[in-house]
TORLORO-835455 format. One record per residue (C-alpha): residue in three letters; x, y, z negated. Coordinates in pm, 1 decimal. Each point is the difference from the previous one (the first is absolute). Example, Ala and Ser with C-alpha at 12.3 -4.5 7.8 and 13.67 -1.06 7.14 Angstrom:
! residues 2
<r><type>Ala</type><x>1230.0</x><y>-450.0</y><z>-780.0</z></r>
<r><type>Ser</type><x>137.0</x><y>344.0</y><z>66.0</z></r>
END
This chain:
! residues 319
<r><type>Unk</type><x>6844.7</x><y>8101.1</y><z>2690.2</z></r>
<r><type>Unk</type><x>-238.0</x><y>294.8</y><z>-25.8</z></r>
<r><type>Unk</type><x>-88.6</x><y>166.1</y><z>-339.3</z></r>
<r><type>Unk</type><x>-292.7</x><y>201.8</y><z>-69.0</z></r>
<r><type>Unk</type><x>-39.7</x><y>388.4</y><z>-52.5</z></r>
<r><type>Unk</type><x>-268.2</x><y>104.0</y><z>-231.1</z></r>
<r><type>Unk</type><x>-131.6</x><y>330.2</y><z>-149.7</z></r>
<r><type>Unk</type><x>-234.8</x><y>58.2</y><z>-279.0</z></r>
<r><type>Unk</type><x>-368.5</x><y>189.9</y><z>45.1</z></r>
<r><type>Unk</type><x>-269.2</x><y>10.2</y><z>-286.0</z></r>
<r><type>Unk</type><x>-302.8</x><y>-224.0</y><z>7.2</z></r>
<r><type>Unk</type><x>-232.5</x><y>185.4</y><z>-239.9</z></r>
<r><type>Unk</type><x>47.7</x><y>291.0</y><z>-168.9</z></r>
<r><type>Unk</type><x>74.7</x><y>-8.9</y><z>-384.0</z></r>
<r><type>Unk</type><x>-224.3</x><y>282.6</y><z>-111.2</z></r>
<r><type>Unk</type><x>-300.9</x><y>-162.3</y><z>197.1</z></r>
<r><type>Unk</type><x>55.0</x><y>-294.5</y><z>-193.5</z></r>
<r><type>Unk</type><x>74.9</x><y>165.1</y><z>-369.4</z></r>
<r><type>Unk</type><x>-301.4</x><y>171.8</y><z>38.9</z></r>
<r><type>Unk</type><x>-187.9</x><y>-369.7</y><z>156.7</z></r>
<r><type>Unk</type><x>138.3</x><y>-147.4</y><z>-330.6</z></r>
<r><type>Unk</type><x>-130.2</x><y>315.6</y><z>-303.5</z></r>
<r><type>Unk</type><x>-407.3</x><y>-55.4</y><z>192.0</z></r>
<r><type>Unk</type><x>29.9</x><y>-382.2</y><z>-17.4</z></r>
<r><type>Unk</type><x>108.8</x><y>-14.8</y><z>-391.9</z></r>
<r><type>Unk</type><x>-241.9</x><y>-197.3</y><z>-168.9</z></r>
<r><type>Unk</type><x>-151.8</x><y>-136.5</y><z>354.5</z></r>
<r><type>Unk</type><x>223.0</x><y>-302.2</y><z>109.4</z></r>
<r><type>Unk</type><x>266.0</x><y>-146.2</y><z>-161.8</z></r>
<r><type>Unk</type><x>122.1</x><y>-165.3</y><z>344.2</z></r>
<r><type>Unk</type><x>4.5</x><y>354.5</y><z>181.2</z></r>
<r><type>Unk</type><x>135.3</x><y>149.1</y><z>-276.2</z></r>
<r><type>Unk</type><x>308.0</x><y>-240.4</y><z>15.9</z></r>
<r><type>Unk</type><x>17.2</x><y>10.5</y><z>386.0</z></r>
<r><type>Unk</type><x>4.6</x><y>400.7</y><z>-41.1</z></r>
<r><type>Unk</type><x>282.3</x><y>-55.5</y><z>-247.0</z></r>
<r><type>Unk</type><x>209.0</x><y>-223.9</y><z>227.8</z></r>
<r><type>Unk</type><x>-21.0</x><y>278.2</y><z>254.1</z></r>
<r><type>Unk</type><x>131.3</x><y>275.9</y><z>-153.5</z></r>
<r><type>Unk</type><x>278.8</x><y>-266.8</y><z>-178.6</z></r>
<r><type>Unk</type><x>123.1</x><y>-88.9</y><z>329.6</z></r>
<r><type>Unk</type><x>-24.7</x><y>338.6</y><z>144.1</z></r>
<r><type>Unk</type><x>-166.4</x><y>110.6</y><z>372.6</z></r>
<r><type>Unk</type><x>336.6</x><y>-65.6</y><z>224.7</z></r>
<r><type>Unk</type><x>5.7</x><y>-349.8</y><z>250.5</z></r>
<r><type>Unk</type><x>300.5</x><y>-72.9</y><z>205.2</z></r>
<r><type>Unk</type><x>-76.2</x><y>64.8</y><z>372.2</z></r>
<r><type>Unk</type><x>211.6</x><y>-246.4</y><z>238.8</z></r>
<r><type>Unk</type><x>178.4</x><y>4.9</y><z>336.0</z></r>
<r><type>Unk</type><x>184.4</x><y>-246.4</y><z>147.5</z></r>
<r><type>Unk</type><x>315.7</x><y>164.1</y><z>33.8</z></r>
<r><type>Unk</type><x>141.0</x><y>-129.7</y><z>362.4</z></r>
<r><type>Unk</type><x>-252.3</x><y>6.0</y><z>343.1</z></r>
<r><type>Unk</type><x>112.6</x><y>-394.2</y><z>-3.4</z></r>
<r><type>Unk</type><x>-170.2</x><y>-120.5</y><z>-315.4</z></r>
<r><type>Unk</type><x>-286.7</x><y>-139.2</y><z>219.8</z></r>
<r><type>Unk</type><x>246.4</x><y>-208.0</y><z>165.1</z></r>
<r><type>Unk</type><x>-17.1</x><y>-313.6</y><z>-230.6</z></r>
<r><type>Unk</type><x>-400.2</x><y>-7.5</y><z>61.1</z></r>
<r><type>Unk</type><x>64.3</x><y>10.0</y><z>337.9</z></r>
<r><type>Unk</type><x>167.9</x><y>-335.0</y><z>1.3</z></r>
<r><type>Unk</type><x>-171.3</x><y>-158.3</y><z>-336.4</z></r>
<r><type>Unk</type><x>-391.8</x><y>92.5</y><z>175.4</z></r>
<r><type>Unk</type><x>28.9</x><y>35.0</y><z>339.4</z></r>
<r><type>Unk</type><x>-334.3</x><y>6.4</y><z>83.4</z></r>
<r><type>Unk</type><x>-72.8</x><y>321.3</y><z>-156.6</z></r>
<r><type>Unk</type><x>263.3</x><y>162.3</y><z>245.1</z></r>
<r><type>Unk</type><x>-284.8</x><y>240.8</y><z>63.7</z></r>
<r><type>Unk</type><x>-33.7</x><y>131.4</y><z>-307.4</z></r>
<r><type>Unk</type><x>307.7</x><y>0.9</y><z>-92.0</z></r>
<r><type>Unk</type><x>107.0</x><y>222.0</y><z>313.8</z></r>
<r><type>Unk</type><x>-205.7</x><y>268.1</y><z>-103.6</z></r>
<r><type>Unk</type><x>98.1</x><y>-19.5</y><z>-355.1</z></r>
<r><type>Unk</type><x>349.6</x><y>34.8</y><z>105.9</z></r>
<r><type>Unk</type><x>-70.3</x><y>325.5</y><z>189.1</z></r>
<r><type>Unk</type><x>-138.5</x><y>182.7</y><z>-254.9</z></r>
<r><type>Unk</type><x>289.9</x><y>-110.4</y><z>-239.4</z></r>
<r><type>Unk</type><x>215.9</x><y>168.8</y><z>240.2</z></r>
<r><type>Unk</type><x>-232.0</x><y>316.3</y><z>-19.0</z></r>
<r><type>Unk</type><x>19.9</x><y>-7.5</y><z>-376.3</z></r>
<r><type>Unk</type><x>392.3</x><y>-40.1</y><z>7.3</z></r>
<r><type>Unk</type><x>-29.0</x><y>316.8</y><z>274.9</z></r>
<r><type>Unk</type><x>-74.7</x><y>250.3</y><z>-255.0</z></r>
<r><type>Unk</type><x>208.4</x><y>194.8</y><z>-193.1</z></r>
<r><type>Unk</type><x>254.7</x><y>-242.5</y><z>-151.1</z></r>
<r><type>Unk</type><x>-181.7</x><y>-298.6</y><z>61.7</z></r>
<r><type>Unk</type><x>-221.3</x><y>22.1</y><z>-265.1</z></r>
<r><type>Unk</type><x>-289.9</x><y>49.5</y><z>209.0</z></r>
<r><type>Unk</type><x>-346.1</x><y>-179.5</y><z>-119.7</z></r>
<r><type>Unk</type><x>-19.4</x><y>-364.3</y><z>124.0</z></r>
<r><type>Unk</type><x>-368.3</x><y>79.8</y><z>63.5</z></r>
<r><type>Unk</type><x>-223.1</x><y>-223.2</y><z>254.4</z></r>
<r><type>Unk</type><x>-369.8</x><y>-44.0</y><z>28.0</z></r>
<r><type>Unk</type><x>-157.7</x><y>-288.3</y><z>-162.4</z></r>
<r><type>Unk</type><x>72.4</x><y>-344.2</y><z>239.3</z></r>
<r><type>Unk</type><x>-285.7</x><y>-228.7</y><z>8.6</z></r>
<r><type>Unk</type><x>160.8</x><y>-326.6</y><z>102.8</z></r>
<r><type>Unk</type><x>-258.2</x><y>-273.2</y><z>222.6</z></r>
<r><type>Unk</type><x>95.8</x><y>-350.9</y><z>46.1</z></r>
<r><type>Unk</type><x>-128.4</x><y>-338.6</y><z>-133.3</z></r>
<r><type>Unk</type><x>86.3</x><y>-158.8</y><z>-303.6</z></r>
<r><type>Unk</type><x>344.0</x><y>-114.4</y><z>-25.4</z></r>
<r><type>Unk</type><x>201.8</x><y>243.3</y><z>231.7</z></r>
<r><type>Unk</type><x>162.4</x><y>150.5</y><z>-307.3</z></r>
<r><type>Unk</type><x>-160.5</x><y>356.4</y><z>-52.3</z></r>
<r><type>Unk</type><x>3.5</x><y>-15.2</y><z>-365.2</z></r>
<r><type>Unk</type><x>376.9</x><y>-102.1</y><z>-4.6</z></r>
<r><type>Unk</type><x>46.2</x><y>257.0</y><z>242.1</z></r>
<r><type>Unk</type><x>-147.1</x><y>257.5</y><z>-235.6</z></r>
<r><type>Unk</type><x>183.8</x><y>-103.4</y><z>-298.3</z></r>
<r><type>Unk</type><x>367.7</x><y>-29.3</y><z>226.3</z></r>
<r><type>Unk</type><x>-73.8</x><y>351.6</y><z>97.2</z></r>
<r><type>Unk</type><x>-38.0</x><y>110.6</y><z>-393.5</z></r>
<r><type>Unk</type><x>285.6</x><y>-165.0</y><z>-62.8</z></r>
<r><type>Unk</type><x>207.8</x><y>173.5</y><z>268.6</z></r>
<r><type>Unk</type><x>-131.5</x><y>347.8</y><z>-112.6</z></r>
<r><type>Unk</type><x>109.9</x><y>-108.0</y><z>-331.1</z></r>
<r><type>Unk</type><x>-391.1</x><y>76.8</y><z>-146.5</z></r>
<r><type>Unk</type><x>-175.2</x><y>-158.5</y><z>-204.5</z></r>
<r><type>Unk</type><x>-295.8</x><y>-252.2</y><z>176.7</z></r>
<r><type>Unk</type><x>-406.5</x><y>-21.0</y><z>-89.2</z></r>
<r><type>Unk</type><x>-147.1</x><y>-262.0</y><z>142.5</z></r>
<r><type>Unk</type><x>-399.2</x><y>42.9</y><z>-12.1</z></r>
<r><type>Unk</type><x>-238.4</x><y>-322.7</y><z>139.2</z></r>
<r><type>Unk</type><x>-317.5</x><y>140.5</y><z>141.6</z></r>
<r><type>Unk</type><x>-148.7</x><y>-331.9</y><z>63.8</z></r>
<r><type>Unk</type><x>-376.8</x><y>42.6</y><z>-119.6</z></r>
<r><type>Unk</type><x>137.3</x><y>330.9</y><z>-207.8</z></r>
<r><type>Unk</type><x>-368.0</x><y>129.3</y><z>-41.7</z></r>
<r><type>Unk</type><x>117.4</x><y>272.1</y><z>-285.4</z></r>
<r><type>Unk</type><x>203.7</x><y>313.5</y><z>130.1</z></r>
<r><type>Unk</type><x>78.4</x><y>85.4</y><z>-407.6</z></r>
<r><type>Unk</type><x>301.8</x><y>-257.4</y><z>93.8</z></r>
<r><type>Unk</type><x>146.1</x><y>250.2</y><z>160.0</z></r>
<r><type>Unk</type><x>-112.1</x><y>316.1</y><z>-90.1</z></r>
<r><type>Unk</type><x>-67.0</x><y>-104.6</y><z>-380.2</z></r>
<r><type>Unk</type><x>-286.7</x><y>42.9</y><z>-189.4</z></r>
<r><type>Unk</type><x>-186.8</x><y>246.2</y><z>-234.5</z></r>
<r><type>Unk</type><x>161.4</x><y>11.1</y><z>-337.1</z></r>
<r><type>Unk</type><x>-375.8</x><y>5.1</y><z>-136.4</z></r>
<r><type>Unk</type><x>-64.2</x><y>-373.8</y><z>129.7</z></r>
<r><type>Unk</type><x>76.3</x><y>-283.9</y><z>-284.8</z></r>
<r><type>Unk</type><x>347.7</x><y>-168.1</y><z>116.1</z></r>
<r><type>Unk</type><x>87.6</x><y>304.6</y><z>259.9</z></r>
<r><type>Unk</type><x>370.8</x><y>36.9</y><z>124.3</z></r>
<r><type>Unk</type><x>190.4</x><y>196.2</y><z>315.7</z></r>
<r><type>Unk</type><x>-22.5</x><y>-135.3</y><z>301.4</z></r>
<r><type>Unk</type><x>318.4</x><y>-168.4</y><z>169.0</z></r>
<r><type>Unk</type><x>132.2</x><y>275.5</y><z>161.0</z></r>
<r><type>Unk</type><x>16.8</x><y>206.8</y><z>-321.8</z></r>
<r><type>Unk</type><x>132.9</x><y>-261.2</y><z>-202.4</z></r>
<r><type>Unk</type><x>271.5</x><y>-40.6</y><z>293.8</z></r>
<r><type>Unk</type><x>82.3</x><y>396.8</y><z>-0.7</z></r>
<r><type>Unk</type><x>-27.1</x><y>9.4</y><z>-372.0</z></r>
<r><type>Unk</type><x>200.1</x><y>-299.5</y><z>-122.7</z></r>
<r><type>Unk</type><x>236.3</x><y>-33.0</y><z>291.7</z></r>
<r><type>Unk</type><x>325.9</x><y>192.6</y><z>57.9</z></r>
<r><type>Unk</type><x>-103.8</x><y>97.7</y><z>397.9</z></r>
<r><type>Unk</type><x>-224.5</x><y>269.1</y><z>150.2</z></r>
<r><type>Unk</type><x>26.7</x><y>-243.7</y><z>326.2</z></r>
<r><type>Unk</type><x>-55.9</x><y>-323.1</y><z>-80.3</z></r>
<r><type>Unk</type><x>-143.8</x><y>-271.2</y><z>274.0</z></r>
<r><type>Unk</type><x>-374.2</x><y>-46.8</y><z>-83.6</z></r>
<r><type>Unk</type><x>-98.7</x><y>-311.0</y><z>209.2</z></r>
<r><type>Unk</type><x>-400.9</x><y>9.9</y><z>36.2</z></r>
<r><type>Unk</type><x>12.2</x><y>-362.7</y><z>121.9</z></r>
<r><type>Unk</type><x>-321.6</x><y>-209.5</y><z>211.3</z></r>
<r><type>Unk</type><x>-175.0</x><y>365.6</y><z>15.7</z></r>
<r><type>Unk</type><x>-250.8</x><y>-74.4</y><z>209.7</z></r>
<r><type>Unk</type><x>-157.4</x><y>-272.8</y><z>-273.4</z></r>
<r><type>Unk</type><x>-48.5</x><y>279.3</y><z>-250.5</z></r>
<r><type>Unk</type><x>-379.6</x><y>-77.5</y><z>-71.0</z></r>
<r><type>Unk</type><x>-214.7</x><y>314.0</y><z>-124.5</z></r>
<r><type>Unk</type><x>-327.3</x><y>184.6</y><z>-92.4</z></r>
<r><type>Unk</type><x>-142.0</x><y>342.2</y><z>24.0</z></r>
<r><type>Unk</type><x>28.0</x><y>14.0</y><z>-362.8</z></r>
<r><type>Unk</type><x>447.5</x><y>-139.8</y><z>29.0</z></r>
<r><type>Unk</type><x>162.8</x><y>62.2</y><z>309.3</z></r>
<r><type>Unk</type><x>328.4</x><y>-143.2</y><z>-9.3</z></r>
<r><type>Unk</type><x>173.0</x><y>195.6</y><z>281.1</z></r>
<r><type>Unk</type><x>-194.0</x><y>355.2</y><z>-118.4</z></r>
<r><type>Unk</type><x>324.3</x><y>99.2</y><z>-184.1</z></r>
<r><type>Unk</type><x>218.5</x><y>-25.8</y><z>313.2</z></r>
<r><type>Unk</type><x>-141.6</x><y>292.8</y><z>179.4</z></r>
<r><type>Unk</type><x>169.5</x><y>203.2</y><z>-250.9</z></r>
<r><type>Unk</type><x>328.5</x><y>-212.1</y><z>-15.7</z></r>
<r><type>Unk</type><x>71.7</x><y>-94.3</y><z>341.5</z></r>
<r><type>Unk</type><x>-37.5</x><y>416.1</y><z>87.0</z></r>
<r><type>Unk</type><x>333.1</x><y>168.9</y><z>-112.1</z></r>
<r><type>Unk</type><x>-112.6</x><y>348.0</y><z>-70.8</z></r>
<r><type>Unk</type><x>-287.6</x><y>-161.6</y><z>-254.0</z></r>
<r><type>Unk</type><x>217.2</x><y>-282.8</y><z>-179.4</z></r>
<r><type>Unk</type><x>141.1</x><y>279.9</y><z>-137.3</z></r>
<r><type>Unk</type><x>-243.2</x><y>36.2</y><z>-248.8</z></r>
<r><type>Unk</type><x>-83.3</x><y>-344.1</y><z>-72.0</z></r>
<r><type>Unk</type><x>-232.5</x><y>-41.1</y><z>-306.0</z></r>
<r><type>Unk</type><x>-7.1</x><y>-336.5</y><z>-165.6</z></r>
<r><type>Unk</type><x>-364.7</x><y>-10.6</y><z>-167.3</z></r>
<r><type>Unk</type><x>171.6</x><y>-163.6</y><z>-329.4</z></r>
<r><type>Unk</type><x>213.5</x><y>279.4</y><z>-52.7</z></r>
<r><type>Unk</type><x>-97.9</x><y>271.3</y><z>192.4</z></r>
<r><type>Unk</type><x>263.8</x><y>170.6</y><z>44.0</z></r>
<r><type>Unk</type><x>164.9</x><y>135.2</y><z>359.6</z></r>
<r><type>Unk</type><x>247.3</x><y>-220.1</y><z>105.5</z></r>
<r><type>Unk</type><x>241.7</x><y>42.9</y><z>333.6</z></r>
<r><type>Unk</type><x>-70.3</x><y>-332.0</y><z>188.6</z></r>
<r><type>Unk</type><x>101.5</x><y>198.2</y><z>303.7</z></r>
<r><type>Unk</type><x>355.9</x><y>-216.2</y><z>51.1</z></r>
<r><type>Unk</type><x>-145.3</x><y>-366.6</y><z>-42.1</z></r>
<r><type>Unk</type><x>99.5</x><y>-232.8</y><z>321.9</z></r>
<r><type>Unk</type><x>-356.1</x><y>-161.9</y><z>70.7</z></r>
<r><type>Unk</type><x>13.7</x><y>-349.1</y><z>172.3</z></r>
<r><type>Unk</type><x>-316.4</x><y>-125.3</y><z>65.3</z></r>
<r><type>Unk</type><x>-65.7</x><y>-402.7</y><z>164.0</z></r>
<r><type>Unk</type><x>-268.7</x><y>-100.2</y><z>166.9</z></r>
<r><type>Unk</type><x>-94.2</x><y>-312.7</y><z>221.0</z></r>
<r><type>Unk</type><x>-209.4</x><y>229.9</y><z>210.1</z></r>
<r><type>Unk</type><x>-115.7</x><y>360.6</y><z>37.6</z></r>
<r><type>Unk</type><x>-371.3</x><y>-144.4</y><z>-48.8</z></r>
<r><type>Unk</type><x>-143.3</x><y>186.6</y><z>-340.5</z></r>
<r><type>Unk</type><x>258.7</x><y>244.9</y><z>11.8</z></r>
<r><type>Unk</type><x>-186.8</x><y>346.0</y><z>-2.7</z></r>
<r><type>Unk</type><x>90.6</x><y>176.8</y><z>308.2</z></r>
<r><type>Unk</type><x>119.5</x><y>328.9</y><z>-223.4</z></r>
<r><type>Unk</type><x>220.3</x><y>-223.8</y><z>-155.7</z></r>
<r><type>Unk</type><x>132.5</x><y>-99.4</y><z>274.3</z></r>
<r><type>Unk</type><x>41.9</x><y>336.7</y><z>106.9</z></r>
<r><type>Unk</type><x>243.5</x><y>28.5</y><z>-275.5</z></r>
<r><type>Unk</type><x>270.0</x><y>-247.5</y><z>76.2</z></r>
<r><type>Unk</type><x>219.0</x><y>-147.3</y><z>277.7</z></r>
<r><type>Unk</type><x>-152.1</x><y>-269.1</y><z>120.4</z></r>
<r><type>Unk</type><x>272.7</x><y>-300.4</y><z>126.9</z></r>
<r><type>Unk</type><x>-110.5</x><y>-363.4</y><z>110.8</z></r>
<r><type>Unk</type><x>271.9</x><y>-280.4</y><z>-155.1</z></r>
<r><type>Unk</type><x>18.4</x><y>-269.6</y><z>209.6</z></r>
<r><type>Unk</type><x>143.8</x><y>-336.8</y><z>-95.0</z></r>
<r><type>Unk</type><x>368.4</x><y>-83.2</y><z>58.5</z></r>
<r><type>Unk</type><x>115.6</x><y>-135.5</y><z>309.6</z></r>
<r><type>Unk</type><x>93.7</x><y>-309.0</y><z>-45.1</z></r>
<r><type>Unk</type><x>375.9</x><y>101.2</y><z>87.1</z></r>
<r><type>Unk</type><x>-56.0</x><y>305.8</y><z>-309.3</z></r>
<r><type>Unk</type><x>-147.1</x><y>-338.1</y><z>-215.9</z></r>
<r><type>Unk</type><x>327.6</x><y>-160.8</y><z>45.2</z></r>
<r><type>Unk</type><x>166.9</x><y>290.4</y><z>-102.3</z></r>
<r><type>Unk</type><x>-201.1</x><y>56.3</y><z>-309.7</z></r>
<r><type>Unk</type><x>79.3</x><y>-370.1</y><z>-98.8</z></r>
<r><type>Unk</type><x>354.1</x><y>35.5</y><z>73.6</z></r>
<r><type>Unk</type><x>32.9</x><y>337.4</y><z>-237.5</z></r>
<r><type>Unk</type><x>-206.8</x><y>-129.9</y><z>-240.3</z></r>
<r><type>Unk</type><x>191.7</x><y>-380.8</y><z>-25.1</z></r>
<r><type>Unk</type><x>309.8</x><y>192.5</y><z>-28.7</z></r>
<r><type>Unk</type><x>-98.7</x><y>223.8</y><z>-280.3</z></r>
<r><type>Unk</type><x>-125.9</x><y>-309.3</y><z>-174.9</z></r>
<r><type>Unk</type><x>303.5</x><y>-168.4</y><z>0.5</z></r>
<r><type>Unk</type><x>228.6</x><y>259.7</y><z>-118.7</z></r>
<r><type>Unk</type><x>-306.4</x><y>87.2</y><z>-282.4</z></r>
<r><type>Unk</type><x>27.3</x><y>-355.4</y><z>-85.1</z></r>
<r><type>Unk</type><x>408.7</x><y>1.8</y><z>38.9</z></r>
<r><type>Unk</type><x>-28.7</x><y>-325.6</y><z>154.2</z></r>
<r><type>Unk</type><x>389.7</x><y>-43.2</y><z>129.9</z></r>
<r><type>Unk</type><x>115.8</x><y>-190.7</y><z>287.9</z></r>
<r><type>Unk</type><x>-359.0</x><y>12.9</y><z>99.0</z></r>
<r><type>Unk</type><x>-125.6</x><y>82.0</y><z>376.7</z></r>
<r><type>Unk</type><x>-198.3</x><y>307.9</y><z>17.4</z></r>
<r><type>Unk</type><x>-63.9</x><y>-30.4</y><z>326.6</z></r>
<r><type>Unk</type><x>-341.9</x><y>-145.2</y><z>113.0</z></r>
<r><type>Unk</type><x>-1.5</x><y>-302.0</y><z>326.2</z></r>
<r><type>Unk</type><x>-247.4</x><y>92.9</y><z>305.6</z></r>
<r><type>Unk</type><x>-195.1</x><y>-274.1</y><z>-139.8</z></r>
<r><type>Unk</type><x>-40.6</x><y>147.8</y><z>-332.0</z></r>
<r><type>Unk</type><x>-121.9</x><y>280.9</y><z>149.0</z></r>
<r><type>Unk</type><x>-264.3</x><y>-135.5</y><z>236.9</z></r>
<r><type>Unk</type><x>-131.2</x><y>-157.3</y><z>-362.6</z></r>
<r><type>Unk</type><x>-52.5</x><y>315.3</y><z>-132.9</z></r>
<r><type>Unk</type><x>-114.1</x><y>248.2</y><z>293.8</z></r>
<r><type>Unk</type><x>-357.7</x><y>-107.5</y><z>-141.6</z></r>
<r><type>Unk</type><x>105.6</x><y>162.1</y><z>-325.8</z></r>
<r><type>Unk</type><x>-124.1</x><y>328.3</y><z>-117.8</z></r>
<r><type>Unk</type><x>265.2</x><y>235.4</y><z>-169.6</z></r>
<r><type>Unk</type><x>-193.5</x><y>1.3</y><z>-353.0</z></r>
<r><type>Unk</type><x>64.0</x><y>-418.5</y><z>5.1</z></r>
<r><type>Unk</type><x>324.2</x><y>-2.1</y><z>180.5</z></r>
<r><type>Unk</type><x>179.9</x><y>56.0</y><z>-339.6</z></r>
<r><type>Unk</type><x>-185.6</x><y>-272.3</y><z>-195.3</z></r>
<r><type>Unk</type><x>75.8</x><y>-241.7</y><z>225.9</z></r>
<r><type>Unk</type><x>363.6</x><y>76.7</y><z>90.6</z></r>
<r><type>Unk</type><x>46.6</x><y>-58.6</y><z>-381.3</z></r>
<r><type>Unk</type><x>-200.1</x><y>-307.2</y><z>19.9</z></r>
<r><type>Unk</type><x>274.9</x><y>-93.7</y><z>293.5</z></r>
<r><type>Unk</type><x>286.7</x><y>76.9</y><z>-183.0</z></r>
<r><type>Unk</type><x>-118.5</x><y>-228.6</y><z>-275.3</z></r>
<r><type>Unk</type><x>-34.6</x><y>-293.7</y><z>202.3</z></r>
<r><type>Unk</type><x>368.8</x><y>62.0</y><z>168.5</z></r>
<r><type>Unk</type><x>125.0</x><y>31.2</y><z>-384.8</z></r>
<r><type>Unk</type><x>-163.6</x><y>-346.7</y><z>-132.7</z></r>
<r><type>Unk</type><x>105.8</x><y>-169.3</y><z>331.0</z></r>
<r><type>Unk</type><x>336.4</x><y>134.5</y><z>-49.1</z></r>
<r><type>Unk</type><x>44.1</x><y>170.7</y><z>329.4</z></r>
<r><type>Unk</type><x>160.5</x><y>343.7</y><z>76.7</z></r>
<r><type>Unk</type><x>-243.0</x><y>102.1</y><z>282.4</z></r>
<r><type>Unk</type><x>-375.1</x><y>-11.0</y><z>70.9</z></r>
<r><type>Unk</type><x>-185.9</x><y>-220.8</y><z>233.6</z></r>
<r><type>Unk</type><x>-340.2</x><y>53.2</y><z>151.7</z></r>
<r><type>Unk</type><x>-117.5</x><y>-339.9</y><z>-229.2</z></r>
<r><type>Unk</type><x>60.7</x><y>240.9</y><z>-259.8</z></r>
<r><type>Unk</type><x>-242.4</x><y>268.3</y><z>106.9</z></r>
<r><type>Unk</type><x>-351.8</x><y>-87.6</y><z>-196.5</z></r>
<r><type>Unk</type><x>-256.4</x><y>199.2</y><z>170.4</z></r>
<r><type>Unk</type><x>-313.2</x><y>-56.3</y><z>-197.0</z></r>
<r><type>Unk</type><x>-340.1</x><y>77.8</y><z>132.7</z></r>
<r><type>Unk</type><x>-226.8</x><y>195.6</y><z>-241.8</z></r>
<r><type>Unk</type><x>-369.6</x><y>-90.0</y><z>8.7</z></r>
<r><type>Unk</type><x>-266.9</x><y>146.3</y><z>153.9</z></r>
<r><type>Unk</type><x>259.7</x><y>292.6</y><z>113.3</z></r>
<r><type>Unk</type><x>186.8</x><y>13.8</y><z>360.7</z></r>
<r><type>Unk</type><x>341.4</x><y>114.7</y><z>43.6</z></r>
<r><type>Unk</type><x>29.0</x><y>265.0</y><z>243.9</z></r>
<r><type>Unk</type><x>406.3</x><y>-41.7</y><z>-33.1</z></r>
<r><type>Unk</type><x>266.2</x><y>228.9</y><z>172.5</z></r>
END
């Protein structure tokens, strides 16, 4: 079992934000309360580290077709447990993950967050035509508030949370409303320092956030974007790393369910049902398996079981 080391650094700084709060008196009751909240909870954010160079390991099994990724992430957690008493920065550039729907980049994202012990922002971009999502917007506008990564740094208890920017490439825009303007700044570490949400605007250290970003495809990705991240294609499973996926995931299942005397493992004909399956349905319809077994009172699941059903006007790319 690995636990997590963590630090504290401040977000903001509370005289910025005292002196933010005596100008907007009178202005904005919203700002005015969101100024409040700041100096009530106070500038300080835990900072985590895995603390053992195997915490990766699980992911290694549980996605194994981000073995790429995961490689290099493993590398620099070794570099961050090199310095000085292993409390070295788990710091990597942003990751822009590529691979077609269904090969499990968002749960990727989130398992990561959850072995970093961080907290998880999950952001859609599809046809986001308004950067203020992000980035907030101007406390003069009627129904303004902070954008998300404020509201994340502000109301959450980590500097380093996972924001996932997910289906980037279908952020839609103007010249007016870019939505990918405010990444410039945030992807770059030396200028996510000073981070100003236009709703509050105030400085704020977005300098330790772990960007994900998905995308099917590189195609309307700005090329200084781009520039900014590690790139990494996700391919599918093989159909051997399917099996395995089904296999973990059928046995978690049945202990979550605390189905006794039941067999966790899957037949070779089970599996051959579900190599079709992508890993955001496998779940659904292992549960939809075990329920069948359960009314037909049987202890073990049979590929009759398996109810793959085809959603209209959509293909299935599967493993």
């Amino acid at each position: 079992m690995s636990i997590t080391l963590a630090h504290t650094c401040a977000v903001y700084d509370l005289v910025e934000v005292q002196e933010a709060l005596d100008r907007s008196r009178g202005r904005s009751p919203e700002l005015e309360a969101f100024y409040e909240r700041m100096l009530e909870t106070g500038a300080e954010r835990f900072v985590t580290t895995p603390s053992s160079t195997s915490a990766l390991d699980p992911l290694f099994e549980e996605c194994p077709n981000f073995n790429e990724v995961l490689g290099d992430l493993a590398r620099y957690l070794r570099l961050a447990h090199a310095g000085k008493g292993g409390q070295g920065g788990f710091n990597v550039m942003p990751i822009l993950l590529l691979g077609g729907p269904g090969v499990g980049k968002t749960h990727f994202a989130r398992r990561l967050a959850r072995v970093m012990q961080t907290e998880c922002e999950l952001i859609s971009m599809n046809a986001l035509s308004a950067g203020f999502v992000i980035t907030g917007s101007s406390a003069s506008w009627r129904g303004a508030k902070c954008g998300k990564v404020a509201e994340r740094l502000v109301r959450g208890q980590y500097a380093n949370p996972v924001v996932v920017l997910d289906e980037v490439e279908k952020a839609s825009g103007s010249s007016q409303s870019d939505p990918l303007a405010a990444l410039y700044q945030l992807l770059e570490p030396e200028t996510s320092k000073a981070f100003r949400d236009e709703f509050i605007d105030v400085e704020l250290d977005a300098s330790q956030i772990f960007w994900v970003l998905t995308a099917d495809s590189v195609e309307g990705i700005p090329a200084p974007l781009l520039n900014r991240m590690a790139v990494y294609e996700v391919p599918a499973p093989t159909r051997e790393q399917a099996a395995g996926i089904a296999q973990r995931m059928h046995r978690a299942l049945v202990r979550e369910l605390k189905l006794e005397g039941f067999d966790d493992s899957l037949g070779a004909n089970v599996l051959d049902k579900l190599a079709p399956v992508s890993p955001r349905d496998l779940r659904k319809i292992l549960l939809d398996g075990l329920a069948f077994v359960v009314a037909d009172g049987r202890g073990h699941v049979r590929a009759e079981d398996i109810r793959i059903r085809a959603v209209a006007g959509k293909g299935r790319i599967g493993f």
